[in-house]
N, CA, C and O atoms as a Tinker XYZ file with bonds, in Angstrom:
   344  protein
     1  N      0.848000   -1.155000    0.000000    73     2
     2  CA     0.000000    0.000000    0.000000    64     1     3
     3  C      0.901000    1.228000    0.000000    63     2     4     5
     4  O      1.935000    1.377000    0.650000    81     3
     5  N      0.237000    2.211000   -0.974000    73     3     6
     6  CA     0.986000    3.462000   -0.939000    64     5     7
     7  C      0.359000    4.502000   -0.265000    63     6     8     9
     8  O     -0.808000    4.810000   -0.507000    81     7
     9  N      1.026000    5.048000    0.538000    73     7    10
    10  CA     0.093000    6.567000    0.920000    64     9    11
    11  C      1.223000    7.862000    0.644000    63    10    12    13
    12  O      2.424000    7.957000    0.899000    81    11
    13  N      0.228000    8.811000   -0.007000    73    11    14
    14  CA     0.858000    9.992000   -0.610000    64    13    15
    15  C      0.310000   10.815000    0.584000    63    14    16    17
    16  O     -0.813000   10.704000    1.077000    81    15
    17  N      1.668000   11.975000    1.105000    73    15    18
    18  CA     0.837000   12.902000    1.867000    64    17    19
    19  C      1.643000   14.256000    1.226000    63    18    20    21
    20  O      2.866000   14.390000    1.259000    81    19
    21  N      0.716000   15.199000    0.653000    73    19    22
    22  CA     0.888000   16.636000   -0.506000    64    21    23
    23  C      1.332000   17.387000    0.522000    63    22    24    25
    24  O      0.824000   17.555000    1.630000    81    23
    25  N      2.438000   17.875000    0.007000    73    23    26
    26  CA     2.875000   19.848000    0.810000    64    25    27
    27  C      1.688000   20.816000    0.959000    63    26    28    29
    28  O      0.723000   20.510000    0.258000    81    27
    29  N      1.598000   21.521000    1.446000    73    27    30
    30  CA     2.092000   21.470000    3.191000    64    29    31
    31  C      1.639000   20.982000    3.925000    63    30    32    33
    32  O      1.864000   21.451000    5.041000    81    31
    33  N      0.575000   19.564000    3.857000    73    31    34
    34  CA    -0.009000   19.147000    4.610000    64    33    35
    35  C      0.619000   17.840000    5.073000    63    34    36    37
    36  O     -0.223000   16.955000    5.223000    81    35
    37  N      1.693000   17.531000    5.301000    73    35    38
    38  CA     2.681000   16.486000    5.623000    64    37    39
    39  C      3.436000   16.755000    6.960000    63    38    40    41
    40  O      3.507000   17.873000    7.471000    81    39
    41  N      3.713000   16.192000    7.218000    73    39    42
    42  CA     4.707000   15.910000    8.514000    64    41    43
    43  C      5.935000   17.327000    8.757000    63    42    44    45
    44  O      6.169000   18.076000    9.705000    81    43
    45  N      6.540000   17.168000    7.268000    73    43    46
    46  CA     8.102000   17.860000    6.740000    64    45    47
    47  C      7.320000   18.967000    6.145000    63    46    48    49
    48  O      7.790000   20.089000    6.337000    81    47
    49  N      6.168000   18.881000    5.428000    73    47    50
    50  CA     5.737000   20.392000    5.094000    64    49    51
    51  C      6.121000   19.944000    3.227000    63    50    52    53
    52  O      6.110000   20.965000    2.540000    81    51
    53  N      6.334000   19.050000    2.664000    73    51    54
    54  CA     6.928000   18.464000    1.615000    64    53    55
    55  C      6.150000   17.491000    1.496000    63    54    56    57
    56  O      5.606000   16.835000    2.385000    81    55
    57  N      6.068000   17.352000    0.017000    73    55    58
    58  CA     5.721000   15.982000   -0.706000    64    57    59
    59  C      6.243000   14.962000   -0.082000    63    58    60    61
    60  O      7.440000   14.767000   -0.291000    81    59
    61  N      5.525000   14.041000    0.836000    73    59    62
    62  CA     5.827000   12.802000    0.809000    64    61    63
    63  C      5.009000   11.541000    0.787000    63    62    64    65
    64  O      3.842000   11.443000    1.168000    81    63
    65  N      6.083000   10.194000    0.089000    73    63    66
    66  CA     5.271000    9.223000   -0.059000    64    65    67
    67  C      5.702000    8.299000    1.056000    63    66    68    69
    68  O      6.833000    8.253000    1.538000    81    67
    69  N      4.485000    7.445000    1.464000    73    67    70
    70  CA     4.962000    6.462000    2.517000    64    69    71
    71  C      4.349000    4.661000    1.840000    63    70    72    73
    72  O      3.193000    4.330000    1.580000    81    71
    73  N      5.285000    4.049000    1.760000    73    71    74
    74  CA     5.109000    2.336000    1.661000    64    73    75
    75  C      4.956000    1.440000    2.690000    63    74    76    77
    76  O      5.790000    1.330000    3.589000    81    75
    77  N      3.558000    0.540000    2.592000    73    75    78
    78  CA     3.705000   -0.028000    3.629000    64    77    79
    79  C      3.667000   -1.539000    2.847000    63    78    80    81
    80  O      3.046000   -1.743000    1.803000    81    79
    81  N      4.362000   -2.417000    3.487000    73    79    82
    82  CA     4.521000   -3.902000    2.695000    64    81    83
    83  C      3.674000   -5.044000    3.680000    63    82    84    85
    84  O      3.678000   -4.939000    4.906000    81    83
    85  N      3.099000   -5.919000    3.104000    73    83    86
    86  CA     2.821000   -6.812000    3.734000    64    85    87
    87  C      3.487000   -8.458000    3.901000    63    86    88    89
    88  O      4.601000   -8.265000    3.413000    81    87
    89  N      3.462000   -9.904000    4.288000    73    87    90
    90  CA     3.601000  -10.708000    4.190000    64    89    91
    91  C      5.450000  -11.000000    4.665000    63    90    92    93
    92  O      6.252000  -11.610000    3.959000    81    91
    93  N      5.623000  -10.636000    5.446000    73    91    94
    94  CA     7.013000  -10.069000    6.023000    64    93    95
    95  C      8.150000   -9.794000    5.913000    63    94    96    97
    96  O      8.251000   -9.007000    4.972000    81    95
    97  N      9.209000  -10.026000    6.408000    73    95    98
    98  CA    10.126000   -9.210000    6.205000    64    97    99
    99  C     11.032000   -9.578000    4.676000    63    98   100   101
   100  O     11.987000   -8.918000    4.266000    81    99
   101  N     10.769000  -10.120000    4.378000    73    99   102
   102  CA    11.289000  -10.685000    2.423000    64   101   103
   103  C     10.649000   -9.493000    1.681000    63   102   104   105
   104  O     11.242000   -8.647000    1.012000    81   103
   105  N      9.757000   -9.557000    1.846000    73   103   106
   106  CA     8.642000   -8.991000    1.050000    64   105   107
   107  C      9.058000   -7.243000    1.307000    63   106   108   109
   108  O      9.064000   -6.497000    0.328000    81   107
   109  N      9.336000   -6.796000    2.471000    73   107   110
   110  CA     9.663000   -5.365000    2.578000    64   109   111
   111  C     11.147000   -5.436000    2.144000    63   110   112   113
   112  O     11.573000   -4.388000    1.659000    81   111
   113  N     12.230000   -6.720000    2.245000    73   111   114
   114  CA    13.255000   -6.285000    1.781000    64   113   115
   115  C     13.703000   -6.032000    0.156000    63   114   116   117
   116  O     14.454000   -5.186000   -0.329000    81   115
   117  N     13.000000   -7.014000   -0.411000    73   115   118
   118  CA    12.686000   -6.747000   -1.743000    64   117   119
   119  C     11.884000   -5.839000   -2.013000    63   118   120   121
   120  O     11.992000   -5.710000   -3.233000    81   119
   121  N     10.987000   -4.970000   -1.574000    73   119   122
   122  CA    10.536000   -4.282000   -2.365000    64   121   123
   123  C     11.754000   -2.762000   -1.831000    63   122   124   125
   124  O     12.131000   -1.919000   -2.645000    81   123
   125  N     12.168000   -2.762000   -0.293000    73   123   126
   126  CA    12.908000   -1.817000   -0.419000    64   125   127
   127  C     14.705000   -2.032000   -1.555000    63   126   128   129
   128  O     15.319000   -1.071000   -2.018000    81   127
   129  N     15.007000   -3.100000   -1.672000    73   127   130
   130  CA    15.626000   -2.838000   -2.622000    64   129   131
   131  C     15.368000   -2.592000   -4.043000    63   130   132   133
   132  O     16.097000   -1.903000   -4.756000    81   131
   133  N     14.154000   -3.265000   -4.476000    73   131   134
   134  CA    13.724000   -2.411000   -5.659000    64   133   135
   135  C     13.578000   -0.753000   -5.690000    63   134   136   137
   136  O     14.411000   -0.659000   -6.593000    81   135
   137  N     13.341000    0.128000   -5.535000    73   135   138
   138  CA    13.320000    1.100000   -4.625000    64   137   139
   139  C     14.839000    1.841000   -4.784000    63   138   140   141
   140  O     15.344000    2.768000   -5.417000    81   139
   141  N     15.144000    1.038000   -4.006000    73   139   142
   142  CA    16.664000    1.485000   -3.993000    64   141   143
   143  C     17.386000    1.803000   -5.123000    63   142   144   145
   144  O     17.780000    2.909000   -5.493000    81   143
   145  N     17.531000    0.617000   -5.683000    73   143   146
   146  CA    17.770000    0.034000   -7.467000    64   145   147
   147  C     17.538000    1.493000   -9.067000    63   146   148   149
   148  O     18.106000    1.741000  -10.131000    81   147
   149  N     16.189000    2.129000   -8.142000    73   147   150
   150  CA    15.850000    2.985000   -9.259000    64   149   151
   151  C     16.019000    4.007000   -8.330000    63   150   152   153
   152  O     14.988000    4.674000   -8.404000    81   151
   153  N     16.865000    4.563000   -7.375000    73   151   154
   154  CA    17.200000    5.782000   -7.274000    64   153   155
   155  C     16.722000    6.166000   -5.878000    63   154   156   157
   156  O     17.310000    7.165000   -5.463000    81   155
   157  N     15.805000    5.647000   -5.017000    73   155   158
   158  CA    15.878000    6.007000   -3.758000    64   157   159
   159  C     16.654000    6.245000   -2.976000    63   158   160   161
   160  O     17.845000    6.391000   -3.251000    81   159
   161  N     16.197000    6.336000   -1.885000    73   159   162
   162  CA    17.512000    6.158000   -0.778000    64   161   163
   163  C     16.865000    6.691000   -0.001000    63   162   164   165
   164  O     15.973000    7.538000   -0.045000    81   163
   165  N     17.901000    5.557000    1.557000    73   163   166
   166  CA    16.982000    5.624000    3.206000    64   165   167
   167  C     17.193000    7.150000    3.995000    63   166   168   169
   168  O     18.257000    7.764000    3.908000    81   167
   169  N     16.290000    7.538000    4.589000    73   167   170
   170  CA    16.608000    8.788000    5.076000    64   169   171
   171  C     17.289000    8.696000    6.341000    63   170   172   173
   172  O     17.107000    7.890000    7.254000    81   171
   173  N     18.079000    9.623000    6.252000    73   171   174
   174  CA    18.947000    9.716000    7.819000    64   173   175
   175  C     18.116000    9.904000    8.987000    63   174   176   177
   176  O     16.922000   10.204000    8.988000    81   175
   177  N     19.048000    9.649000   10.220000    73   175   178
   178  CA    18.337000    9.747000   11.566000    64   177   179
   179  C     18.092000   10.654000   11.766000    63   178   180   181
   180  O     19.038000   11.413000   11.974000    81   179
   181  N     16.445000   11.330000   11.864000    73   179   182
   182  CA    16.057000   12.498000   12.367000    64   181   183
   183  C     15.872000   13.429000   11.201000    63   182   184   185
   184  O     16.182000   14.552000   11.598000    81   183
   185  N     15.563000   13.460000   10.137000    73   183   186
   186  CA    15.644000   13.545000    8.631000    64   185   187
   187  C     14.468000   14.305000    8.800000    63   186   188   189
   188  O     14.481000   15.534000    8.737000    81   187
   189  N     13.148000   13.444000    9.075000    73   187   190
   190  CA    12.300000   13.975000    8.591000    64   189   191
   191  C     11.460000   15.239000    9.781000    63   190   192   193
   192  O     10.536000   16.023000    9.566000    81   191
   193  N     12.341000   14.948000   11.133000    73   191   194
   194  CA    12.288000   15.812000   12.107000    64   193   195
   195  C     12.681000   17.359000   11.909000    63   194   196   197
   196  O     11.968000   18.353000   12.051000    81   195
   197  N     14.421000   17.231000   11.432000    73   195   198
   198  CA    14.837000   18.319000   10.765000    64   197   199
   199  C     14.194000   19.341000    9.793000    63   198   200   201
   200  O     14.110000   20.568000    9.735000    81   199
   201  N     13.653000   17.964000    8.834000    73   199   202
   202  CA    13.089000   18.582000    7.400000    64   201   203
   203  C     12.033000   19.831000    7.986000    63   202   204   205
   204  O     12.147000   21.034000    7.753000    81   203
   205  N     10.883000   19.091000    8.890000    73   203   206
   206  CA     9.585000   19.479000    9.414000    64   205   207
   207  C     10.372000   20.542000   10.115000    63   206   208   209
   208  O     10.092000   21.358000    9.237000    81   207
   209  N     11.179000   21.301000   11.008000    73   207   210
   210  CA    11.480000   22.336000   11.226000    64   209   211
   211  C     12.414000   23.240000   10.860000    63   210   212   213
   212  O     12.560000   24.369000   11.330000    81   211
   213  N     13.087000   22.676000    9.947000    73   211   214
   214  CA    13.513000   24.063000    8.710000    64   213   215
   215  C     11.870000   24.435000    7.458000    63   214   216   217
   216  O     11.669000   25.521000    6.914000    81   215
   217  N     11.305000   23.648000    7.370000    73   215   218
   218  CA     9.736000   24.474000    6.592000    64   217   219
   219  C      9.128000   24.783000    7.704000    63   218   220   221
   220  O      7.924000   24.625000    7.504000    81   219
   221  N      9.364000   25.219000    9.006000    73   219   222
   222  CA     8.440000   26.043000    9.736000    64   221   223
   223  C      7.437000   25.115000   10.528000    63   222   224   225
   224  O      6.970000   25.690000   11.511000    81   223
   225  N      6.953000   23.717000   10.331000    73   223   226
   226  CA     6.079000   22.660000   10.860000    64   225   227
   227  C      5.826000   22.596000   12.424000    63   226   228   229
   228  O      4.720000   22.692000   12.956000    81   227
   229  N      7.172000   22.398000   13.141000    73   227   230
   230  CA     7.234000   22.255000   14.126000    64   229   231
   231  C      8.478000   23.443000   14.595000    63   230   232   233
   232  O      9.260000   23.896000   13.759000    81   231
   233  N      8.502000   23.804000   15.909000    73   231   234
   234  CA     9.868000   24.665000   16.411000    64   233   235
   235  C     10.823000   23.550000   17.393000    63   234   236   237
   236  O     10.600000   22.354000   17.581000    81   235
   237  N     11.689000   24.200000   17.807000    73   235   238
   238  CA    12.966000   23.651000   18.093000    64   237   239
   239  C     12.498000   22.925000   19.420000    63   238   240   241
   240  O     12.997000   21.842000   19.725000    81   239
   241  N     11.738000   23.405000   20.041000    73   239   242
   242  CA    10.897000   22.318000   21.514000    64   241   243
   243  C     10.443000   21.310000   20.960000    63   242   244   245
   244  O     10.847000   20.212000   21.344000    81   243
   245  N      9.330000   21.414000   19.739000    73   243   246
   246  CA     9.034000   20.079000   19.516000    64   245   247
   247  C      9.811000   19.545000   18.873000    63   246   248   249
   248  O      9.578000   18.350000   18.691000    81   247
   249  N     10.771000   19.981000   18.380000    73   247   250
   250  CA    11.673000   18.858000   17.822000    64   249   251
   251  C     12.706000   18.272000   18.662000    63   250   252   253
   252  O     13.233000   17.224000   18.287000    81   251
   253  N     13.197000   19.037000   20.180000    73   251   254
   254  CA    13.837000   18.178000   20.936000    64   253   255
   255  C     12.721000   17.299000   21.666000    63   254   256   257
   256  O     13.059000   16.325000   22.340000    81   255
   257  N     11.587000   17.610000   21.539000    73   255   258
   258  CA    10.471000   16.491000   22.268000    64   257   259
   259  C     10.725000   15.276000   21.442000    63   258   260   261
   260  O     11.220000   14.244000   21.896000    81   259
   261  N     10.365000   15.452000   20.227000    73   259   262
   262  CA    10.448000   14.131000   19.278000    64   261   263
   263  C     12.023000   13.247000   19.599000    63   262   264   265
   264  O     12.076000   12.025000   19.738000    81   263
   265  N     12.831000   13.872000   19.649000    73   263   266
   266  CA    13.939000   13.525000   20.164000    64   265   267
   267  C     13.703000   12.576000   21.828000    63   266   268   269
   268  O     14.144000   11.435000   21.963000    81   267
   269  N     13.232000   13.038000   22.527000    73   267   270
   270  CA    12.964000   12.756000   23.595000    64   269   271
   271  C     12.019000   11.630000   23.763000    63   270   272   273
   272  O     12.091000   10.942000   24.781000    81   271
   273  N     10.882000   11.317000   22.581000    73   271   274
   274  CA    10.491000   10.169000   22.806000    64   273   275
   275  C     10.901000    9.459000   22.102000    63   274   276   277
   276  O     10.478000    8.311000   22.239000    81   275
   277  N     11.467000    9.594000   21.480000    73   275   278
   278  CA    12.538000    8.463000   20.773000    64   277   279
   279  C     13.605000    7.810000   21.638000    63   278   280   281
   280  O     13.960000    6.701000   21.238000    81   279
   281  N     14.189000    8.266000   22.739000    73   279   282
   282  CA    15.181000    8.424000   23.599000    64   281   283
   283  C     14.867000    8.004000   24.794000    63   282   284   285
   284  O     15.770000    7.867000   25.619000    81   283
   285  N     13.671000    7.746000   25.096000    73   283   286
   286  CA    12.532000    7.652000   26.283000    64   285   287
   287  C     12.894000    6.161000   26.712000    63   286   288   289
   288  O     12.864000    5.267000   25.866000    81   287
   289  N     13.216000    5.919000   27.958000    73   287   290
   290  CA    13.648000    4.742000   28.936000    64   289   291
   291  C     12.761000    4.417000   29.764000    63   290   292   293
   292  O     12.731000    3.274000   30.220000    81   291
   293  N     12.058000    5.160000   30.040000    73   291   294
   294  CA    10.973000    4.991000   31.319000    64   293   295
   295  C      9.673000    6.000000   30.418000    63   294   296   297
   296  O      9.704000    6.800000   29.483000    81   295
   297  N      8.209000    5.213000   31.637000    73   295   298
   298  CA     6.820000    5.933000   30.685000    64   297   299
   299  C      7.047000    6.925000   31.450000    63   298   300   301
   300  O      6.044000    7.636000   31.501000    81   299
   301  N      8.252000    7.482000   32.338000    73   299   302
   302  CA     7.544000    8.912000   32.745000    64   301   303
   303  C      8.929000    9.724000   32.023000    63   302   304   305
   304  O      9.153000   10.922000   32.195000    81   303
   305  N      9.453000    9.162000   31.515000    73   303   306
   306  CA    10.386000   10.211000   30.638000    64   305   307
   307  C      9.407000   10.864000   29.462000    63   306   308   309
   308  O      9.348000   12.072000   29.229000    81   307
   309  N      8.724000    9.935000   28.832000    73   307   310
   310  CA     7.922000    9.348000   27.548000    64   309   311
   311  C      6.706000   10.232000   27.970000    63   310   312   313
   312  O      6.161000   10.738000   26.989000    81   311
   313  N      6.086000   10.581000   29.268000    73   311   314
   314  CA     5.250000   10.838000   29.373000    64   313   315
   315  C      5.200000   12.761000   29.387000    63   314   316   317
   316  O      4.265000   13.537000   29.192000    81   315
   317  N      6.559000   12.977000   29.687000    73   315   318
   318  CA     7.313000   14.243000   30.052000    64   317   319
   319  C      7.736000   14.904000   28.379000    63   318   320   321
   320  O      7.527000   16.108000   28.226000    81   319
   321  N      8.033000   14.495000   27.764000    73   319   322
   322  CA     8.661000   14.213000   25.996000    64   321   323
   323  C      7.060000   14.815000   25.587000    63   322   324   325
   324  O      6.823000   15.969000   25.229000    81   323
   325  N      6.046000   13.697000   25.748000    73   323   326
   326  CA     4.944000   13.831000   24.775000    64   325   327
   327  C      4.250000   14.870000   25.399000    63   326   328   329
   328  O      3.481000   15.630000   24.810000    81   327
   329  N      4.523000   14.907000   26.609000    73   327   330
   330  CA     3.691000   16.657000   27.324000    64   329   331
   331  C      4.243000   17.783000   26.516000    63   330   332   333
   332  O      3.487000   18.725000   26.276000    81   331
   333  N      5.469000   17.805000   26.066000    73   331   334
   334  CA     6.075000   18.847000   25.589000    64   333   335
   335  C      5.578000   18.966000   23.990000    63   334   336   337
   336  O      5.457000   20.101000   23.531000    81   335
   337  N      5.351000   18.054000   23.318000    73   335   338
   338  CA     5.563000   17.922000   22.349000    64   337   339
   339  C      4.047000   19.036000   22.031000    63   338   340   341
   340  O      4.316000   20.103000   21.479000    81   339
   341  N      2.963000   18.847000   22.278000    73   339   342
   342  CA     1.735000   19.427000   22.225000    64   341   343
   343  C      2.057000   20.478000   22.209000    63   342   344
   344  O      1.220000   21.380000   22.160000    81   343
């Protein structure tokens, strides 16, 4: 399944497409190397965090929040992260 999400109504504020594969992990590795093959390529760590606050999406709190639940060890770190993030 493909889902398209149009500028500026995306995450990053940018055209993006998202793939989701089914029938497991063969099946997503082949299709992400097809993919690959014609010119893709995986996005870096925090990529699409960055992206979303250089177009203005989010500011520099929520983007160390997102950071923060990513980073999150305990539900009250996680719980402290996603308070911020709002």
């Amino acid at each position: 399944m493909a889902a398209w999400f149009a500028a500026p109504h995306s995450y990053t504020g940018e055209d993006v497409a998202e793939i989701h594969t089914n029938g497991g992990t063969l099946v997503a590795q082949l299709c992400l190397r097809r993919l690959l093959s014609r010119g893709a390529r995986l996005a870096e760590p925090g990529e699409f965090t960055k992206r979303a606050f250089l177009n203005g999406r989010i500011d520099l709190t929520q983007a160390e929040a997102v950071l923060g639940i990513i980073r999150s060890r305990s539900e009250e770190a996680l719980r402290a992260a996603t308070r911020t993030l709002r």
